[in-house]
C-alpha positions, -999 to 999 in steps of 0.1 A, spaced: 405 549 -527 400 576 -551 413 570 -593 426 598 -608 415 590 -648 428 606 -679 424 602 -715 458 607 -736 461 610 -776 492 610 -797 504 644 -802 510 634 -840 474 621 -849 450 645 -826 419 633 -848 423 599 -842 400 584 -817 418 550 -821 455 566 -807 436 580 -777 441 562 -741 425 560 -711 446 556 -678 447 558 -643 467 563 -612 447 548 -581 454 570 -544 448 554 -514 453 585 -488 438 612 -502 404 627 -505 385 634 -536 391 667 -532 429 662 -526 434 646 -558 413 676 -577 441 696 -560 468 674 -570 462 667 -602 481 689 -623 512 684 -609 510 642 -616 492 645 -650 524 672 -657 544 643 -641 533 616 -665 530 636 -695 570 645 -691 577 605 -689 554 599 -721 569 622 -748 545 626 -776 513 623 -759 488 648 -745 464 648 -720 423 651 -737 406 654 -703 409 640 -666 385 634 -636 391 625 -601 360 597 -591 363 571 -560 372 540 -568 346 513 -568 355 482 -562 330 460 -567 337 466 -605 374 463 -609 389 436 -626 411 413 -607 
């Protein structure tokens, strides 16, 4: 499984480290190096069905799941 994770921030407060998110979406047929690819388009995606935020940064990492919550 690969995570696709990305920090968002209110469009309005930019400065604020407390309005800033982090999120995910989790892929379970694709590569690393498929989601690198793909990224733009589904961070585009997201942004477009979460007026008002932006996107700060984003990195495709596999998913390890001996540390995910339940």
């Amino acid at each position: 499984m690969v995570e696709l994770l990305f920090v968002t921030c209110m469009v309005m407060s930019q400065s604020s480290p407390e309005s800033c998110r982090e999120h995910s979406l989790v892929f379970t047929d694709v590569s690393p190096m498929t989601c690198m690819m793909g990224a733009q388009p589904q961070l585009a995606k997201w942004v477009n069905e979460h007026p008002g935020q932006r996107i700060t940064s984003w990195k495709c990492r596999a998913v390890d799941l001996s540390t995910r919550d339940a």
